[in-house]
N, C-alpha and C positions, 0 to 999 in steps of 0.2 A: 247744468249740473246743479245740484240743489247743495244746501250746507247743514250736516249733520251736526249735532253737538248730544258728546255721550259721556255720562256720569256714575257713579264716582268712578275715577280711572284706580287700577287699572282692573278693579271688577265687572265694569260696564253693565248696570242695573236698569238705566233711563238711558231712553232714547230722543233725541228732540229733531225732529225734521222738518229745518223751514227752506224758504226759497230762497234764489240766488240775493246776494243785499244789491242793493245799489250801490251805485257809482260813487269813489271817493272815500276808501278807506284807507285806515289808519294806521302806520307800526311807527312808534317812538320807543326810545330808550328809556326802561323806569330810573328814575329817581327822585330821593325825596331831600327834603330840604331839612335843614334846622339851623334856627338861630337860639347863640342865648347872648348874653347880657353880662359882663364882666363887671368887677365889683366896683371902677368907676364909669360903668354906666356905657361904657363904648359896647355896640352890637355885632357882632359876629356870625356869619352865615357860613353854614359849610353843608357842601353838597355831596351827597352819597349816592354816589351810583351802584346801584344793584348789579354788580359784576355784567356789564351791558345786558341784561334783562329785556326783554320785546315785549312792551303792550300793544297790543292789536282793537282795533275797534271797528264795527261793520255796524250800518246801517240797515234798518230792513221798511219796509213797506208791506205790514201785512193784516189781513180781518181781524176783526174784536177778539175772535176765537183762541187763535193763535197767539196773540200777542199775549192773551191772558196763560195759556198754556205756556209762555217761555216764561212769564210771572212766576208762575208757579216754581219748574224747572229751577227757577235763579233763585227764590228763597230756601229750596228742598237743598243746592248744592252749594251754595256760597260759603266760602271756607275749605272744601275741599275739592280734589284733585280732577279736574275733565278732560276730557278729549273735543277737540272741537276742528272737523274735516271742513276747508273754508273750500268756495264753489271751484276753486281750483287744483282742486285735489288735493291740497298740502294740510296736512295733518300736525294742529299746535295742542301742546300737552300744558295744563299752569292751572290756575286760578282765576273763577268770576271776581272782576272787580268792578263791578257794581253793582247797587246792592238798596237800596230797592230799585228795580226798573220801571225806569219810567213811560208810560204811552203818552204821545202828544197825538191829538185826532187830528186825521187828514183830509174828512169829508167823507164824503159816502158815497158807496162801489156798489153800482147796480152788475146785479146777476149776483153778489154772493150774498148766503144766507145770514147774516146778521147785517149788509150795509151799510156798514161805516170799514173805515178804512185807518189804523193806526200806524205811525212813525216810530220806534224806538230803536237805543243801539246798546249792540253787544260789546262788551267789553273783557279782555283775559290778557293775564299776566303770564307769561310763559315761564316755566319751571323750567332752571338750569340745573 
């Protein structure tokens, strides 16, 4: 089954159609951190969790083409609301978090038409 990712929710304008990711994804709980500094000097951390929040993150393996096309995709929608159906049918609603995406090249794939072969990962925040 392939993994669709469709934007802005819930008008659905863009369509992105990649293939299954690989092996070894990701859901943690968001939260983010902050320290400050008390006025003698002692540090203080306190952690906020975004009301148990799921970041999700999928790996892909796919041609120059493609990976440039979800480039795009992630600069057009970041910030706002998507849908993103992962290869297992389940359907998460949130925010790209991250921003710019990154390709790492993975060598080069005889038989497709550009021949190279890019690594990047998806990344979304699920919207409670």
């Amino acid at each position: 089954m392939s993994f669709v990712v469709q934007g802005p929710y819930p008008l659905l304008q863009s369509t992105l159609l990649l293939p299954s990711p690989r092996e070894g994804n990701q859901k943690n709980n968001a939260a983010s951190i902050q320290t400050m500094r008390s006025m003698n000097g002692k540090l203080y951390t306190y952690i906020k969790s975004k009301r148990s929040r799921q970041v999700h993150q999928w790996d892909f393996l796919t041609t120059k083409e493609k990976a440039q096309e979800a480039k795009a995709f992630v600069e057009l929608y970041s910030g706002n609301v998507i849908k993103a159906t992962d290869h297992e049918g389940t359907a998460h609603i949130g925010w790209i978090t991250i921003n710019p995406l990154e390709l790492a090249g993975e060598g080069r794939a005889g038989g497709f038409p550009s021949g190279e072969v890019y690594r990047w990962t998806f990344s979304l925040e699920e919207k409670v």
